[in-house]
C-alpha positions as CSV (number, residue, x, y, z in Angstrom):
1,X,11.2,1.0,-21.7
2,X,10.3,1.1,-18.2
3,X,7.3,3.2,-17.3
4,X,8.1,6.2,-14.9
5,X,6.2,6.3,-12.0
6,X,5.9,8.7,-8.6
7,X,5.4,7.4,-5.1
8,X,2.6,9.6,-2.7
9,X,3.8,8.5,1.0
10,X,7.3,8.1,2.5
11,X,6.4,5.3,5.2
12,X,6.8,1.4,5.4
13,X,4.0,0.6,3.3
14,X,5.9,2.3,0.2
15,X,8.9,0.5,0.9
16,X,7.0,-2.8,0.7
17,X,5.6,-1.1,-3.2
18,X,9.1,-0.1,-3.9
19,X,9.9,-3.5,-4.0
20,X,7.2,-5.4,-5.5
21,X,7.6,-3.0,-8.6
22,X,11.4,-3.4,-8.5
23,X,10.3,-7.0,-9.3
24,X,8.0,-6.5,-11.4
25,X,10.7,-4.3,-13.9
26,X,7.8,-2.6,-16.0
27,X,8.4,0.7,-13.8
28,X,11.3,3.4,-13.4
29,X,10.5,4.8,-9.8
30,X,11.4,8.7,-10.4
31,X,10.9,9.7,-6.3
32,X,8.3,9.9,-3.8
33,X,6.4,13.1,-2.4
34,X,5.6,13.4,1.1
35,X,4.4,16.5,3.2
36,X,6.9,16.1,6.6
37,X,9.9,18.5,6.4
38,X,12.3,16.1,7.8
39,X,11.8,13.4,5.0
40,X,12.6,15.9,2.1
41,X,15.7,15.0,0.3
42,X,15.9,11.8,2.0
43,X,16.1,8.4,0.7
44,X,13.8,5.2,0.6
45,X,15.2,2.3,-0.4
46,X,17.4,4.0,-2.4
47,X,14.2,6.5,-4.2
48,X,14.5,10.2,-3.2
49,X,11.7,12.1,-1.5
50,X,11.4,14.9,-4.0
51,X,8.7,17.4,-1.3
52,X,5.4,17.7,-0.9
53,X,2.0,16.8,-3.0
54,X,2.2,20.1,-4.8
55,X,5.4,18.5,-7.1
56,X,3.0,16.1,-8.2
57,X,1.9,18.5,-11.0
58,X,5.1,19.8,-11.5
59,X,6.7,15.5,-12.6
60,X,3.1,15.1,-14.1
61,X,4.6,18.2,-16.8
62,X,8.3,16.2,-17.1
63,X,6.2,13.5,-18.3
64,X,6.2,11.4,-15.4
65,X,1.9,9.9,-15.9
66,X,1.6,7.3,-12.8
67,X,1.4,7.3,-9.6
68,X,1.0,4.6,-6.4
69,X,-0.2,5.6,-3.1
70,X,2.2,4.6,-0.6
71,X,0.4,5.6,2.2
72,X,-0.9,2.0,4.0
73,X,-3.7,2.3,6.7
74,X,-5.4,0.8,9.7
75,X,-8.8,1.4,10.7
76,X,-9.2,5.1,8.7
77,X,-8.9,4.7,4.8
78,X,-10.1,7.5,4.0
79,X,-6.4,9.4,3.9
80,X,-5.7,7.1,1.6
81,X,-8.2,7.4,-0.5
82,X,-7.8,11.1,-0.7
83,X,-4.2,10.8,-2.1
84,X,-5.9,8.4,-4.5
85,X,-8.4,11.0,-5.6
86,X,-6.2,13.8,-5.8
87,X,-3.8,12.0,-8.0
88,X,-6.4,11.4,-10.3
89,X,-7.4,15.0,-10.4
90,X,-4.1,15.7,-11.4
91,X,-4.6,13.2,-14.8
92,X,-2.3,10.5,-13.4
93,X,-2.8,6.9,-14.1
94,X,-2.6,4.5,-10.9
95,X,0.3,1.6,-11.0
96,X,-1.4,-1.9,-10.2
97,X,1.7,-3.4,-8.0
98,X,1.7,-7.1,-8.0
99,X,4.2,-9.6,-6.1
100,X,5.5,-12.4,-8.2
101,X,4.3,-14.9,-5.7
102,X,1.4,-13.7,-5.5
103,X,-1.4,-16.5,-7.3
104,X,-3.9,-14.6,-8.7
105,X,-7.2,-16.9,-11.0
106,X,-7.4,-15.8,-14.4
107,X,-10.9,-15.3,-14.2
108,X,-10.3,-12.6,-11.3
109,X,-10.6,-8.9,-11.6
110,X,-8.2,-6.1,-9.9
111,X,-9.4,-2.6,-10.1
112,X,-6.9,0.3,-10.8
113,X,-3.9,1.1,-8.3
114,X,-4.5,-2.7,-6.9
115,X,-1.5,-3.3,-4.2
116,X,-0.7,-7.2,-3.9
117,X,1.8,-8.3,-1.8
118,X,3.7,-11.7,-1.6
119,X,2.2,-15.1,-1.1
120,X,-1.7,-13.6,-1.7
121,X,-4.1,-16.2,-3.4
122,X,-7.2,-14.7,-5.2
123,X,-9.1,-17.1,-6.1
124,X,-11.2,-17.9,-9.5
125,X,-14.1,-14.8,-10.2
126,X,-13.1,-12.6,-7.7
127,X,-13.3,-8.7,-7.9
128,X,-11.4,-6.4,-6.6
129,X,-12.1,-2.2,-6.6
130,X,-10.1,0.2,-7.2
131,X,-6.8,1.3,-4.5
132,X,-7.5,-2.0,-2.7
133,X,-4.8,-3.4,-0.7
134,X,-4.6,-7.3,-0.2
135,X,-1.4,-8.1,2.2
136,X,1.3,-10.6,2.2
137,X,-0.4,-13.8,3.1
138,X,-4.3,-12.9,2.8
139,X,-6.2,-15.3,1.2
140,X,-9.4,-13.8,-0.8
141,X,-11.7,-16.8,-2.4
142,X,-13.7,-17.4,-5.2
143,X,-16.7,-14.8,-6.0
144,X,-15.7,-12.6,-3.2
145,X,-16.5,-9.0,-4.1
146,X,-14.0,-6.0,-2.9
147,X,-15.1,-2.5,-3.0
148,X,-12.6,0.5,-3.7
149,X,-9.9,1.8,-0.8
150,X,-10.5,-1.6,0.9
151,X,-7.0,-3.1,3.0
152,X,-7.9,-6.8,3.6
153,X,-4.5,-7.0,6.3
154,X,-1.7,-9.7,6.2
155,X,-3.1,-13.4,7.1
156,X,-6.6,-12.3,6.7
157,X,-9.1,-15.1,5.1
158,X,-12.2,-14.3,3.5
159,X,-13.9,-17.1,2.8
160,X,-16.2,-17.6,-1.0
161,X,-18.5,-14.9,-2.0
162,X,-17.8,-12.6,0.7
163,X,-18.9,-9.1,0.0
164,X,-16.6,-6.3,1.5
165,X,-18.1,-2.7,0.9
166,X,-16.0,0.3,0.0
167,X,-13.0,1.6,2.8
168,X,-13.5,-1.3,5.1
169,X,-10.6,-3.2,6.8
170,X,-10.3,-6.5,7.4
171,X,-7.5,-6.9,10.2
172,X,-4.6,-8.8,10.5
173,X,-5.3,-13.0,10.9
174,X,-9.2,-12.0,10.7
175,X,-11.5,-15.0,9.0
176,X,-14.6,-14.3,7.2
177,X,-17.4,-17.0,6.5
178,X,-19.0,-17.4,3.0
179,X,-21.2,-15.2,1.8
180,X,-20.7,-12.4,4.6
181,X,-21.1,-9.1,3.9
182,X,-19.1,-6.0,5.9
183,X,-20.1,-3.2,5.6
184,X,-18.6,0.3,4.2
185,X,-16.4,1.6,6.9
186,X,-16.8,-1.2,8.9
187,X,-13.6,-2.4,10.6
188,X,-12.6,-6.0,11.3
189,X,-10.0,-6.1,14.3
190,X,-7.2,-8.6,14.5
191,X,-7.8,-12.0,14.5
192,X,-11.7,-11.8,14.4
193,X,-13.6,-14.9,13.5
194,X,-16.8,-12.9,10.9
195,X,-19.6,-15.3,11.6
196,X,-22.3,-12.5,10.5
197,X,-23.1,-9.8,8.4
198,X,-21.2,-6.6,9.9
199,X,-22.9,-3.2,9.7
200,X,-21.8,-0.3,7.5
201,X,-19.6,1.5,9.9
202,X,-18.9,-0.7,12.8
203,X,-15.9,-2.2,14.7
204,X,-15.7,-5.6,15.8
205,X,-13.7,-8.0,17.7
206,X,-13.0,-11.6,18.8
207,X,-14.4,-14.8,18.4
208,X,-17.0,-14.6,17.2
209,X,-16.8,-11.4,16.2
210,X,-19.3,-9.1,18.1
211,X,-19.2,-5.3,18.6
212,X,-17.1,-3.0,19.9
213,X,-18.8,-1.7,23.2
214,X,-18.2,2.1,23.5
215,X,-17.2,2.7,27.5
C-alpha cells in the first residue's frame, strides 16, 4: 500500500518532488499546505492545496505520518529548514524522494527528507545530512561530507572529500576542488570555480572563486 504523504510548499520545487515520488510509487500524495490565499484549493500537478501549515496537525490525526518540504531555496535555507523543523515537531516522518536515474554508490549515506533529482551521481562513501537537496545533474564524489538543509544546485560538482557545512548552497554549474571545506551559511554563486576553503558565512563568486565585495 502506498504510504500517504503531505507536501509543505506550493512552488516549482514541489512540482519537481511530486514527480519524482509519482515514480517512485511507494507514496499516495494526499495534498500540499501552503500559507498564500490565492493558492488554496488549487491544484499542482493534479495534488490539491488543502490551506495553510496549521492543517498539518489536523492530516497528521487522519493518519496521514510524512511529510516533504517543497519549499526549494537560493542563497537563504533557513525557510526551509524551518518547515523541516516544524514538521518534525508535529511527529511527522520526512519522505527521502529519489529520481530513478539518479546513481547513487551503495556505500553512500542520505540523511532523512533527502531530495534527489534526475541524472545525480553520488559517488562511493559519501554522506549526506538531513533535508539536503542535490539537483538534477549535480555530481557529489566519493567521501564528500554534506551537512543538513544543504541545496548543492543543478550542474554543480564537488569534487572527492569535500566538506559542505550545514545550510550552505552550492550554485548552479559551481565546481569544488578536493578536500575543500565551505562553510555553514556560506554561499557558492553560479558557476564558481572553489579553489579554497570558503568561510562559514560568506558569498563568493567567479573564477576562482573570491569574495563578494560589499559596495
Amino acid at each position: 500500500m502506498p504510504i500517504p504523504v503531505v507536501g509543505l510548499g506550493a512552488g516549482g520545487h514541489a512540482k519537481v518532488v511530486i514527480e519524482i515520488l509519482q515514480l517512485e510509487g511507494q507514496y499516495e500524495l494526499v495534498g500540499l499546505l501552503d500559507p498564500k490565499p490565492d493558492l488554496q484549493g488549487e491544484l499542482v500537478l493534479g495534488v490539491p492545496v488543502l490551506g495553510g501549515d496549521e492543517q498539518l496537525a489536523v492530516l497528521k490525526a487522519r493518519g496521514v505520518e510524512h511529510f516533504f518540504v517543497g519549499l526549494g531555496s537560493t542563497a537563504d535555507l533557513k525557510p526551509r529548514r524551518r518547515l523541516y523543523e516544524f514538521a518534525l515537531s508535529q511527529g511527522m516522518k520526512p519522505a527521502i524522494a529519489i529520481h530513478p536515474s539518479a546513481i547513487i554508490s551503495p556505500s553512500a549515506v542520505l540523511g532523512m527528507g533527502a531530495t534527489v533529482m534526475a541524472a545525480v551521481v553520488i559517488n562511493a562513501d559519501a554522506r549526506l545530512g538531513d533535508n539536503v537537496i542535490v539537483n538534477t545533474g549535480a555530481i557529489i564524489e566519493h567521501d564528500c561530507v554534506i551537512g543538513n538543509h544543504v541545496h548543492v544546485a543543478t550542474g554543480a560538482k564537488l569534487s572527492g572529500g569535500v566538506i559542505v557545512e550545514d545550510e550552505a548552497h552550492i550554485g548552479v554549474g559551481a565546481i569544488v576542488r578536493q578536500y575543500i571545506r565551505i562553510g555553514t551559511g556560506a554561499v557558492i554563486g553560479a558557476g564558481a570555480v572553489v579553489v579554497k576553503d570558503v568561510p562559514d558565512g560568506q558569498t563568493v563568486l567567479g573564477n576562482p572563486a573570491r569574495r563578494r565585495e560589499r559596495h
